[in-house]
C-alpha positions in Angstrom: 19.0 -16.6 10.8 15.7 -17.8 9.9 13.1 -15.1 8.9 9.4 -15.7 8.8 7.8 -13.1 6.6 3.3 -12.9 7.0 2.2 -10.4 4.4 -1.4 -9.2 4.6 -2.5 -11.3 1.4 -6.3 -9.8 0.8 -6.6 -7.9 -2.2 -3.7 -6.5 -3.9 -0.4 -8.1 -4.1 1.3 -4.8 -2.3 2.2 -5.9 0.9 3.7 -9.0 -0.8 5.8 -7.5 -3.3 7.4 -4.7 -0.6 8.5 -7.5 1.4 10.8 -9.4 -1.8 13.3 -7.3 -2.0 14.4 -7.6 1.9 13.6 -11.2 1.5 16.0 -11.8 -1.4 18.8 -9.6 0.4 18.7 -12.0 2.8 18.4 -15.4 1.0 21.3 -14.3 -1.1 23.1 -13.1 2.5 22.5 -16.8 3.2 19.6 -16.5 5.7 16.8 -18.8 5.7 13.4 -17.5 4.6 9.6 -18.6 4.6 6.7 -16.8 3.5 2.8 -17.7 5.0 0.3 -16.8 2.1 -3.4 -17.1 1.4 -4.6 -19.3 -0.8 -4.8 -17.2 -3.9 -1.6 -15.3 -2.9 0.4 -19.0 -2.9 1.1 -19.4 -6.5 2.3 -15.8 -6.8 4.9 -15.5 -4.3 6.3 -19.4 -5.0 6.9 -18.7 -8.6 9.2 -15.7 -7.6 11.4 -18.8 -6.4 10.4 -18.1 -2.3 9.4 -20.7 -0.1 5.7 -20.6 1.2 4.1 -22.6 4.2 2.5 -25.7 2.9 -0.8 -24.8 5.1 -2.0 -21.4 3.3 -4.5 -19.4 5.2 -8.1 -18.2 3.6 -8.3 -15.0 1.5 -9.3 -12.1 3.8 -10.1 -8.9 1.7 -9.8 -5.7 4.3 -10.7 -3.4 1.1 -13.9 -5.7 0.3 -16.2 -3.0 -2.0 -19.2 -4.0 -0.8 -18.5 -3.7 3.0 -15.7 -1.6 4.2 -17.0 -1.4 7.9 -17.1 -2.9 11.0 -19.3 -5.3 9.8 -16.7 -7.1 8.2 -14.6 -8.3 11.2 -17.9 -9.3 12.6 -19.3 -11.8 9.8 -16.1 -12.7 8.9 -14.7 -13.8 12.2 -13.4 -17.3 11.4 -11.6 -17.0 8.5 -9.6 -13.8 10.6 -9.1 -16.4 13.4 -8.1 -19.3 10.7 -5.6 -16.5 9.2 -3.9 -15.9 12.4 -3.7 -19.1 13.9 -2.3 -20.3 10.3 0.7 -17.7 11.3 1.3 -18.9 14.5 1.1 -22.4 13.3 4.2 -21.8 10.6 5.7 -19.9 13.5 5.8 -22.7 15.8 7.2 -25.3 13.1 9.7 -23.0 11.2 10.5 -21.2 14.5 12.0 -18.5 13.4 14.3 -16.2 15.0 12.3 -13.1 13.8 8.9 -12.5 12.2 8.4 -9.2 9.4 4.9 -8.1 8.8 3.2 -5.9 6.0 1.5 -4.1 7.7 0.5 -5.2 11.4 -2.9 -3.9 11.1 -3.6 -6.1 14.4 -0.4 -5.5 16.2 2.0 -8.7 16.4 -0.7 -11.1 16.7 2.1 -13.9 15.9 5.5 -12.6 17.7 3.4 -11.9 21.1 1.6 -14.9 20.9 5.1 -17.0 21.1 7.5 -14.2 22.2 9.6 -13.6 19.1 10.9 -10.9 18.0 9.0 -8.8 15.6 9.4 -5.8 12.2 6.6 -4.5 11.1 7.0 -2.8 7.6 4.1 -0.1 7.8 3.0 3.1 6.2 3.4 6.2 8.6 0.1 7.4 8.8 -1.1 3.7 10.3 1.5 4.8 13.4 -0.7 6.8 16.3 2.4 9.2 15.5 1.7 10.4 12.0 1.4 13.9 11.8 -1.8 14.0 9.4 -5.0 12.6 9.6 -5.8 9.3 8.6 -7.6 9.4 5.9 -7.9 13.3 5.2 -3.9 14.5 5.6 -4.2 17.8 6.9 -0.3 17.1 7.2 1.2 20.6 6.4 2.2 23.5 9.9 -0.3 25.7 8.7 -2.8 26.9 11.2 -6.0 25.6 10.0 -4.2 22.2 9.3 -3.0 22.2 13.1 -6.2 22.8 14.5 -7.8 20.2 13.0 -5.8 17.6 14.0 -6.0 18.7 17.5 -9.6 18.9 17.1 -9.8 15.5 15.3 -7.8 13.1 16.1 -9.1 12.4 19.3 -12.3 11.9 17.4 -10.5 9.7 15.7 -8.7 7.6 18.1 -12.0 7.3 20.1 -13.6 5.7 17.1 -11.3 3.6 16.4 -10.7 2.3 19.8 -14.3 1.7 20.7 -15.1 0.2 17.4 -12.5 -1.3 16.3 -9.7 -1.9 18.5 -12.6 -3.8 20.4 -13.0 -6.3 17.5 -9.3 -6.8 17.4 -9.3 -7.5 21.1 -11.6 -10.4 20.5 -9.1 -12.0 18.4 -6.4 -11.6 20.8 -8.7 -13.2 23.3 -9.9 -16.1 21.0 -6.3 -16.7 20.3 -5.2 -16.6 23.8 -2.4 -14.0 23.6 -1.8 -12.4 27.0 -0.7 -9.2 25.5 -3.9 -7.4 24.2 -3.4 -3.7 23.0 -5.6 -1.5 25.2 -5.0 1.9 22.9 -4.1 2.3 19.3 -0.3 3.1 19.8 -0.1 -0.3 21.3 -0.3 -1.8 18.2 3.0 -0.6 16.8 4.8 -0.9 20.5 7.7 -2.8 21.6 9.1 -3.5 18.3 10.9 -1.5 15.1 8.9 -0.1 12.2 10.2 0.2 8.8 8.4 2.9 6.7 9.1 2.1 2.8 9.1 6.3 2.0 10.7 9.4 3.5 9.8 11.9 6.0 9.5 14.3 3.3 6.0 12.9 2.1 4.7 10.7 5.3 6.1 13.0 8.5 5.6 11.2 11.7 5.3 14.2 14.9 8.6 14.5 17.0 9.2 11.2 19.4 11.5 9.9 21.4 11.5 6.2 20.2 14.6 5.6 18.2 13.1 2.0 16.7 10.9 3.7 13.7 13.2 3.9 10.7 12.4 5.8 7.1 14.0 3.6 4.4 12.7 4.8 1.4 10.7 2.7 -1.5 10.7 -0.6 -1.4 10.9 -1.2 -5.1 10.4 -5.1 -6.0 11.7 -5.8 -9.6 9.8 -8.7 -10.7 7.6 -7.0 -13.0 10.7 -4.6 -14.4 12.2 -7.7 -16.0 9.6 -7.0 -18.7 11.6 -4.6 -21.3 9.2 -1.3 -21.8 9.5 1.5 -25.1 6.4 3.5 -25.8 7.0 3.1 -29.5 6.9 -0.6 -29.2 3.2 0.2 -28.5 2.5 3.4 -29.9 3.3 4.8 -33.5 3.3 8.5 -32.6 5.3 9.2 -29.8 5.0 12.8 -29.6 1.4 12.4 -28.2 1.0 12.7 -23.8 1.8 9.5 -22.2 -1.4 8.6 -19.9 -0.4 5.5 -17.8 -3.6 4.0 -15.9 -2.8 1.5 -13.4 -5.5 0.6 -10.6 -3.9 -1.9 -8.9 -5.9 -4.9 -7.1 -8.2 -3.0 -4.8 -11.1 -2.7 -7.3 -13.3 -6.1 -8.1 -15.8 -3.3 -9.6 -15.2 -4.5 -13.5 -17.8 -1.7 -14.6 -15.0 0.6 -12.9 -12.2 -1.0 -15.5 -14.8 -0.4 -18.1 -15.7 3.5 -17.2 -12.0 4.1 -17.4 -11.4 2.3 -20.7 -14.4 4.1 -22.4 -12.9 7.4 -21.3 -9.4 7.2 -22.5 -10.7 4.8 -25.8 -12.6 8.5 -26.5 -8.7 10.6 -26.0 -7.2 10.2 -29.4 -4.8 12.5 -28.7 -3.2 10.9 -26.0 -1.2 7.7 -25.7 -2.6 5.3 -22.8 -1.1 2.4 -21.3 -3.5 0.5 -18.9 -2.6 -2.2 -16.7 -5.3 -4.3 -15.1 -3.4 -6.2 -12.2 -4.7 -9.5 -10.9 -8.2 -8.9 -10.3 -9.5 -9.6 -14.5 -8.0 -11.1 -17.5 -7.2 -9.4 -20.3 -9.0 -10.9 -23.0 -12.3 -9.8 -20.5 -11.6 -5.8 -22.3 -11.8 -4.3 -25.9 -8.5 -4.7 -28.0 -6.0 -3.0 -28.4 -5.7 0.3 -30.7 -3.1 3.0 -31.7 -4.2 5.3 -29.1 -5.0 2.8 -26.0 -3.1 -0.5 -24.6 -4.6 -2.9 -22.0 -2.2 -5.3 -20.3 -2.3 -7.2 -17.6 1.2 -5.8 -15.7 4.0 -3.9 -16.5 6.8 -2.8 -15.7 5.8 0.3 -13.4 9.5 1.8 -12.8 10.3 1.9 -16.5 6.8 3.0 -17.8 7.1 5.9 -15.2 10.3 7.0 -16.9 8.0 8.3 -20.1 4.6 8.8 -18.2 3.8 12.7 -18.2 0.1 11.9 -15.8 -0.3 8.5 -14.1 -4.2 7.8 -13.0 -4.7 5.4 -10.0 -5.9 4.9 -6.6 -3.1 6.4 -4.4 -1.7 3.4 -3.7 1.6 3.6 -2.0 3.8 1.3 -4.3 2.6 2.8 -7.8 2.7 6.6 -5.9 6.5 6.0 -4.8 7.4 5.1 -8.6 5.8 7.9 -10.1 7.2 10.2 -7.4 11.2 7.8 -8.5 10.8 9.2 -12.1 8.5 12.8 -11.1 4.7 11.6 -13.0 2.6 13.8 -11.8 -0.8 12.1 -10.9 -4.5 11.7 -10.7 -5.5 9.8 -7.9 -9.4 8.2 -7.0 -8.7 6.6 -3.5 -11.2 3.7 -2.7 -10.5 3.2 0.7 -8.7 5.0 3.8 -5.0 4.5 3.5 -5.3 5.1 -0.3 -7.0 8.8 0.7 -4.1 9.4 3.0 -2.2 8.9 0.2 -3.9 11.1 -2.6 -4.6 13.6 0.0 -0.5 14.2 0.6 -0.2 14.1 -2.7 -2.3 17.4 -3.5 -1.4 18.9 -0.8 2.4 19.1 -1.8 1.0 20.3 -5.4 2.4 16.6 -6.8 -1.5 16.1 -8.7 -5.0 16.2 -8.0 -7.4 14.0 -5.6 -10.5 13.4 -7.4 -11.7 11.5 -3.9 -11.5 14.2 -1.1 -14.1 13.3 2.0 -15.6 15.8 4.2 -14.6 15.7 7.8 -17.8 15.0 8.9 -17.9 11.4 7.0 -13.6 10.8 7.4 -14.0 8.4 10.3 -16.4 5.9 7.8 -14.3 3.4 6.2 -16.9 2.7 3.9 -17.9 5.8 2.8 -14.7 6.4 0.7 -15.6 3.2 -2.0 -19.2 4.5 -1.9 -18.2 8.0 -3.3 -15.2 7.0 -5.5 -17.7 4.8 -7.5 -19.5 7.7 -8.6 -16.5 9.8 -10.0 -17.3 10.3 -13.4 -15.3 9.3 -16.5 -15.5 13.4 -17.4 -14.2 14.4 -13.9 -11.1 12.2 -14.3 -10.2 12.8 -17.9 -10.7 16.6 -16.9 -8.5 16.3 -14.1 -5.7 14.8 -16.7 -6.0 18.0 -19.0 -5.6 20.4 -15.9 -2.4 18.5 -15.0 -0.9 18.5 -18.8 -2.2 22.2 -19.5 -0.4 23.0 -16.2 3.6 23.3 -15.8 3.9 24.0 -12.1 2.9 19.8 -11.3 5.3 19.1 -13.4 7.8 21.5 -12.0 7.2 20.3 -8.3 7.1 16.3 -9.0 10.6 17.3 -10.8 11.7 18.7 -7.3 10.3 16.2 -5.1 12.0 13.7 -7.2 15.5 15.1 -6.3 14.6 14.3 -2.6 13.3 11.2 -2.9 16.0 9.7 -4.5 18.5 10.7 -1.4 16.7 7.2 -0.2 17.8 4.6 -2.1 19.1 2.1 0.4 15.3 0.7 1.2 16.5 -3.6 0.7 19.7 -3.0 2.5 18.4 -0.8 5.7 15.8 -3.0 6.1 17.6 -6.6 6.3 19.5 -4.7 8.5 17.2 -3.8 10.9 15.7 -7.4 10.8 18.9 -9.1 11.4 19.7 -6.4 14.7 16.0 -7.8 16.2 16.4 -11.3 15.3 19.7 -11.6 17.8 17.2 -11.1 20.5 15.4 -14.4 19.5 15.0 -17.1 22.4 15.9 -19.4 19.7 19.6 -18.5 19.4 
């Protein structure tokens, strides 16, 4: 089979890495695989030995900090049209016989323009089905968390619909794909979802489609080649292990520096801070017994010691401190990330420093706005709550032993790929 996988490449390098471990199943299964990439994403995925269209698409940054809104599908217009075409382009010359997008934000732009068969690899709370509220959770039965969502999803499905589901309908229309999504749950129609987590922490309501499939974390191990021991970077072990990793959603380097300055001050903790892609590390103070800046690490293995991680909420470094039960902190900068950190406190797993009102939920921008002005006190308090406190520890400890019944995420999903791609025209 030949399997064309079209990542959302803007910002981090999430979407990317969830998608390795189901493409190396199936190269090593002896299926043919390609990858479409944006320009700065190219580099990154080739030199984890995967093939990559030769025509990379522009960088299109959905979590932009300086404009979150509608605005940016408006102003930005061409390069979203350059990046889809570029898809349907590689689709036509690889012609694959089944196409796996992280996430399909837009719906299967590519597979309906040219009728192939489609997997999209999406959080739950992106389905119309999720039973929480996108961007606030509300997720648990209890009464006040049921009336809201009755009360406010419609709110928000209205709002997104006429803002913008309308925008996206332009680019269906540009494009000329007969097939335009008319509501939200049209997005996600007509073809299987794989959801990289478990019901457990990312419930979808009761349904009747039989095509949406839990498979657990999708755990690349790329960066877990790198050998981890806290007392190759620390002389006094016995000290709380802090591990700050914010991923590549920031380009705020005065946000790097807030956190830096706070921990640098916490001599009695050990911290471990990875920067990701978006800075170098020789940009930051050095190094000292009590704080370590690098630019990755091995997230799995650092987890194994951590006793609070600090981040955004994003789902990859949330599913391996929930593998190895780190309880966390979490300062959500946009939407999904609040979905996120909001399920987190409400199952007790650690503390959202980044809740949004219900008036202001439906505002995409408003959640970078307010998470810029968390202060370094506020998070290093937050830290000392979760350390002076047992009970996270206790319930991480218990959520672990469920999320660990899923560990078949590479496997089930190359599965579920290979069942579409028989449909393929191309067979």
């Amino acid at each position: 089979m030949k399997i064309l996988f079209t990542p959302y490449c803007g910002g981090s390098i999430a979407h990317i890495v969830r998608s390795f471990p189901i493409a190396r199943a199936l190269v090593e299964a002896g299926h043919e695989v390609l990858f479409t990439s944006s320009v700065k994403k190219e580099h990154f995925i080739k030199s984890h030995g995967f093939l990559v269209y030769n025509k990379p698409h522009p960088d299109v940054n959905l979590n932009d900090d300086k404009d979150q809104s509608i605005n940016y599908f408006i102003t930005n217009h061409r390069l979203f049209i350059e990046w889809f075409q570029n898809e349907i382009d590689a689709a036509k010359e690889f012609k694959p016989h089944v196409i796996v997008n992280s996430p399909s934000f837009f719906g299967a732009i590519t597979a309906r323009a040219l009728n192939i068969p489609h997997v999209s690899i999406t959080n739950a709370q992106w389905l119309v089905y999720y039973k929480g509220l996108l961007g606030l959770g509300k997720t648990t039965n209890i009464f006040s968390h049921r009336l809201l969502r009755r009360l406010l999803r419609p709110v928000f499905v209205k709002k997104f619909e006429t803002v913008y589901l309308a925008e996206i309908q332009k680019f269906y229309q540009k494009l000329k794909i007969k097939i335009i999504p008319q509501r939200r749950e049209h997005l996600h129609a007509d073809y299987p979802v794989i959801i990289p987590s478990i019901p457990e922490f990312e419930p979808i309501e009761t349904i009747t489609r039989k095509d949406i499939h839990y498979v657990g974390p999708l755990f690349w191990d790329g960066f877990e080649e790198e050998g981890f021991k806290e007392s190759d970077l620390f002389g006094d072990t016995r000290k709380p292990f802090i591990y700050i990793t914010l991923g590549g959603s920031i380009f705020s380097k005065d946000i790097y520096i807030k956190f830096i300055n706070a921990f640098n001050d916490q001599r009695d903790w050990n911290t471990l801070f990875t920067i990701g892609p978006n800075f170098k590390r020789d940009e930051f103070m050095p190094d000292n017994e009590h704080l370590v800046i690098k630019q990755y690490g091995p997230g799995l293995k650092i987890n194994e010691v951590t006793d609070v991680m600090v981040g955004t909420g994003g789902h990859g470094t949330v599913m391996q401190a929930l593998w190895h039960s780190s309880p966390m902190v979490c300062i959500p900068f946009n939407i999904d990330q609040s979905t996120i950190s909001a399920r987190i406190a409400e199952l007790g797993l650690g503390i959202n420093l980044n809740p949004l009102s219900l008036r202001k939920f439906t505002q995409r921008e408003e959640y970078v706005k307010k998470a810029q002005n968390i202060s370094a006190t506020q998070i290093v308090e937050a830290v000392k709550k979760i350390l002076n406190d047992p009970s996270y520890k206790y319930r991480t400890d218990k959520f672990r032993e469920i999320i660990r019944r899923y560990h078949f995420g590479a496997e089930k999903s190359m599965n579920i790929i290979l069942e579409e791609a028989k449909k393929s025209s191309f067979l």
